[in-house]
C-alpha positions as a printed NumPy array, in Angstrom:
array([[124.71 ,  78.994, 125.57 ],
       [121.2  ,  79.51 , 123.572],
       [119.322,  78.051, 121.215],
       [117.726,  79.661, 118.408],
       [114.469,  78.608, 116.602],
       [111.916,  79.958, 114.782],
       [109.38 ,  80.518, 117.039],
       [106.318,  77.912, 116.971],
       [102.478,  78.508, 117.332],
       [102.719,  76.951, 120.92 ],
       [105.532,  79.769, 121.817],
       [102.948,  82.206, 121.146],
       [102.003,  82.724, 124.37 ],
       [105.516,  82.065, 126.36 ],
       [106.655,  85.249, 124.196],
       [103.637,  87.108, 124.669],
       [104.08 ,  87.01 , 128.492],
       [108.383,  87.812, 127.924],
       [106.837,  90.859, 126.138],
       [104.444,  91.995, 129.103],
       [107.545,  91.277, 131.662],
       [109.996,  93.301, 129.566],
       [107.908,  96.227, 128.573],
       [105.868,  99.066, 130.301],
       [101.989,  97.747, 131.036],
       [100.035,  99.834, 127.676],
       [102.776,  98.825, 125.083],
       [ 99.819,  97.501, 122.599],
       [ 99.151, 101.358, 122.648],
       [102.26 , 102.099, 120.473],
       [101.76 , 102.789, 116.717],
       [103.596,  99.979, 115.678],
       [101.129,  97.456, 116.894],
       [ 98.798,  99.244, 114.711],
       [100.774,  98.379, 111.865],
       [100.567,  94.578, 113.414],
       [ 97.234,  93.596, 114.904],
       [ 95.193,  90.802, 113.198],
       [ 98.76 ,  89.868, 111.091],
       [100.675,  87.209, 111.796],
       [104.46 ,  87.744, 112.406],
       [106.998,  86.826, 108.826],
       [106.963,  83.241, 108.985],
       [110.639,  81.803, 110.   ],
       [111.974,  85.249, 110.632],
       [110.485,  85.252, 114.413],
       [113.04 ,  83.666, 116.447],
       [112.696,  82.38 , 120.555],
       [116.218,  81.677, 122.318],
       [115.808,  79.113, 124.791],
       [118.762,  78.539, 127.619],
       [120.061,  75.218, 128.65 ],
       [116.87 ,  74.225, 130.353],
       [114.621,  75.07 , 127.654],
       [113.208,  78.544, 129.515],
       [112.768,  81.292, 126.851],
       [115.753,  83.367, 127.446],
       [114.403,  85.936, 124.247],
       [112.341,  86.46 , 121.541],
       [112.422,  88.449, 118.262],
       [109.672,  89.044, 115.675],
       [109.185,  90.557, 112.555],
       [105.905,  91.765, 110.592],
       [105.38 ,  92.841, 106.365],
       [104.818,  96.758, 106.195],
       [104.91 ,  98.415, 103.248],
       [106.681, 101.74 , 102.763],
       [104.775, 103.38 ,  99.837],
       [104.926, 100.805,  97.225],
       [108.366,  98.967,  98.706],
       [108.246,  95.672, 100.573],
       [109.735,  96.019, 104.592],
       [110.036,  94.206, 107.524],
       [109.507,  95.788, 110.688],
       [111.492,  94.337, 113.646],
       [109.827,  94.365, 116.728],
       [109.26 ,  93.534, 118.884],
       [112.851,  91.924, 120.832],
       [112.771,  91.193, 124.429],
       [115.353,  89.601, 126.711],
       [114.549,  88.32 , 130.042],
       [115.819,  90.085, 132.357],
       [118.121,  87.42 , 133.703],
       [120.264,  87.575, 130.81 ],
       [120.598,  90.788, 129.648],
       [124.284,  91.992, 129.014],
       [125.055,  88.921, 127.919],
       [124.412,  89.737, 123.936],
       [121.444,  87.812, 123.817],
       [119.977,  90.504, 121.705],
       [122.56 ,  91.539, 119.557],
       [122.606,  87.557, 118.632],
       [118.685,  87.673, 117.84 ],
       [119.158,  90.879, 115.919],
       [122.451,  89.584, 114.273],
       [120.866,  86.135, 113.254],
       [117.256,  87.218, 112.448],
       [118.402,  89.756, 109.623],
       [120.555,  87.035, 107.974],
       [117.515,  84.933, 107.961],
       [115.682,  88.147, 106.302],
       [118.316,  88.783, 103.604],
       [118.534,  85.151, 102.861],
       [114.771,  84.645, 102.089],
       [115.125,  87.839,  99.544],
       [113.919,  90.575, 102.052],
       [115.773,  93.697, 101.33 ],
       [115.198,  96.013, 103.942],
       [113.837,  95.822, 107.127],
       [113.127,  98.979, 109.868],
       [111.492,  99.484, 113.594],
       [111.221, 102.28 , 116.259],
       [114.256, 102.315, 118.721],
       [116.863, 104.134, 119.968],
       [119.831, 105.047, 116.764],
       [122.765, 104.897, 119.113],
       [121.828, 100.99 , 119.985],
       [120.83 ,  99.854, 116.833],
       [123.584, 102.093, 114.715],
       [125.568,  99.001, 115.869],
       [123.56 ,  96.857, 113.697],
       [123.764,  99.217, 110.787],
       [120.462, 101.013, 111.268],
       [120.259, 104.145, 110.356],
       [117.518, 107.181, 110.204],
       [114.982, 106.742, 107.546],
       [114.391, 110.289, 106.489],
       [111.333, 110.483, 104.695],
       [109.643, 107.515, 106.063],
       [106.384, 108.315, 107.871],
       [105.187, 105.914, 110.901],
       [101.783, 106.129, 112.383],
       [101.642, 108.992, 115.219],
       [102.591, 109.585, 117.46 ],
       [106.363, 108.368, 117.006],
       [109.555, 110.482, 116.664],
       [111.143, 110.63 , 113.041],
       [114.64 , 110.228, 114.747],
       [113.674, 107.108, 116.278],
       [112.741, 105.639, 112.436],
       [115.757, 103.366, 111.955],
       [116.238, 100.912, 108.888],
       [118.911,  98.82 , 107.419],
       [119.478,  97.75 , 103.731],
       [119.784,  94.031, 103.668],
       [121.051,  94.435,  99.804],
       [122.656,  97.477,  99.242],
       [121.058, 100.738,  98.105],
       [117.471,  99.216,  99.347],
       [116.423, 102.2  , 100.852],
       [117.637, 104.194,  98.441],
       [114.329, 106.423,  96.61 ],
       [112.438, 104.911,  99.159],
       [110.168, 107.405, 101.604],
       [106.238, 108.18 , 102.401],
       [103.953, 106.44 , 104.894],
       [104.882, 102.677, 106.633],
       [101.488, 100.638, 105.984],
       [100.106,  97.467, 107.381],
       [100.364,  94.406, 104.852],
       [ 97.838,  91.613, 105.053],
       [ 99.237,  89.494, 102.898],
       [103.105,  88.304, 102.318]])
């Protein structure tokens, strides 16, 4: 059993350190926390699951971008600890975080990962949509939270300052 909320200012750093457990040391390296430094994450749309003795279990956040001229989140980044993985801890963040998104009037919202995962989710390839190098077009995934949201919609994913 977790417990979802959005994630607090005083989580910052508890998530920050599930982060540095769950990823490779150098993952501030990666493009997409180009698109994020100095921004702060979508307000209400970051999420921490805590187990039944409070200890962050995961954490989920999301950031504005801008693809050409259309409004996006990107998702990113999601970490379990590494005590309960497999047990859909994720999936639940992922799940529960985009009907957050859709529900505040976001309609689309994309990251970098691995298709076969997140095709699960109903991410899909964004052909046409540009990240910073270096990053793999196939591993551009993005999911219309109202229908037909990525439809027209390709160039370069920006950094947004202001939401």
């Amino acid at each position: 059993m977790f417990t979802l909320a959005a994630e607090k200012p005083d989580d910052w750093w508890e998530v920050e350190a599930l982060y540095d457990l769950c990823f490779a040391p150098g993952r501030e390296a990666l493009s997409s926390y180009r698109l994020r430094d100095g921004i702060d994450p979508v307000d209400g749309l970051s999420l921490t699951a805590r187990d039944e003795q409070e200890i962050l279990a995961g954490a989920i956040r999301y950031w504005p971008v801008r693809v050409g001229a259309a409004p996006a989140l990107l998702l990113g980044p999601i970490a379990v600890h590494p005590v309960h993985q497999g047990e859909g801890l994720g999936g639940l963040l992922i799940r529960e975080s985009l009907a957050l998104a859709a529900a505040r009037g976001w309609a689309r919202a994309m990251l970098v990962g691995d298709q076969p995962y997140y095709a699960r989710f109903g991410f899909e390839v964004l052909p046409g949509v540009v990240m910073p190098p270096p990053t793999n077009p196939a591993r551009v995934l993005g999911i219309a939270l109202e229908p037909g949201a990525w439809r027209g919609v390709t160039g370069e994913v920006c950094r947004v300052t202001e939401t």
